[in-house]
C-alpha positions as CSV (number, residue, x, y, z in Angstrom):
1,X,-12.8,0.3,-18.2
2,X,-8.6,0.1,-17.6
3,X,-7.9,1.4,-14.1
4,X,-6.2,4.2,-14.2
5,X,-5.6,5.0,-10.2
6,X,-2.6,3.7,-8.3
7,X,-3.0,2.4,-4.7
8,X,-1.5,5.5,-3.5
9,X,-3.8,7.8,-5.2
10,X,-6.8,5.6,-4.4
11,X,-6.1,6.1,-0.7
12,X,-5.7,9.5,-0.8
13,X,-9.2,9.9,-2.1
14,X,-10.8,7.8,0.3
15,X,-9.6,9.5,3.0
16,X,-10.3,13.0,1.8
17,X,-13.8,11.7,1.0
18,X,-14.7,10.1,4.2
19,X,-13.4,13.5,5.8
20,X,-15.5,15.2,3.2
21,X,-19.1,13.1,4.0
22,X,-18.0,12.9,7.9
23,X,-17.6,16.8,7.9
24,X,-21.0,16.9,5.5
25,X,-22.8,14.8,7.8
26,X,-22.1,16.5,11.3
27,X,-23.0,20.2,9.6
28,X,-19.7,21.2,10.0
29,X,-19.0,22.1,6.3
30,X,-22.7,22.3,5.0
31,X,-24.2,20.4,1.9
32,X,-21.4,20.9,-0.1
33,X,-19.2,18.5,1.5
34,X,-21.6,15.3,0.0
35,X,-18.7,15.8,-3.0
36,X,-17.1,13.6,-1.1
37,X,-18.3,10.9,-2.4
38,X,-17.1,11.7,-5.8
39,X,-13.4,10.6,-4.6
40,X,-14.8,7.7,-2.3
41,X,-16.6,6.6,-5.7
42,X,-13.6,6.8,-7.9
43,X,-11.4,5.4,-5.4
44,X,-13.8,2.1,-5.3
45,X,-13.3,1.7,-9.1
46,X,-10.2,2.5,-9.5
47,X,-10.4,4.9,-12.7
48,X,-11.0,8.3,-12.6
49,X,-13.1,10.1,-15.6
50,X,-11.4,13.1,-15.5
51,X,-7.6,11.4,-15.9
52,X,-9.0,9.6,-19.2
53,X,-9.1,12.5,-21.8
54,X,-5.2,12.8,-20.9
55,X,-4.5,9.9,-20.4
56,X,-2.9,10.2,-17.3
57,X,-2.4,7.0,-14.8
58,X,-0.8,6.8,-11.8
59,X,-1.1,2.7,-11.9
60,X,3.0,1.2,-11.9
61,X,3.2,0.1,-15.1
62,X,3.3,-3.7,-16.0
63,X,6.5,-4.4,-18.3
């Protein structure tokens, strides 16, 4: 698996996820806020399923 995430899109998800599963957890948002760790998952890897089929990356590229 190529990563396909750039630092800057990795710590966007993280922070959106841990606001997700912190807002999940207190019952603020309900159930549906566990998505959240969807983005904290990707953002650990580094490549994101959904970027592959277009082959989009936002990684700086390595000439």
């Amino acid at each position: 698996m190529t990563k396909n995430m750039g630092m800057v899109d990795r710590a966007v998800r993280a922070v959106v996820g841990v606001a997700l599963v912190a807002l999940a957890a207190t019952g603020t948002i309900g159930v549906w806020g566990w998505i959240g760790v969807v983005p904290l998952a990707t953002a650990a890897i580094g490549w994101c399923p959904a970027y592959a089929p277009f082959g989009i990356s936002t990684c700086p590229s390595k000439a």
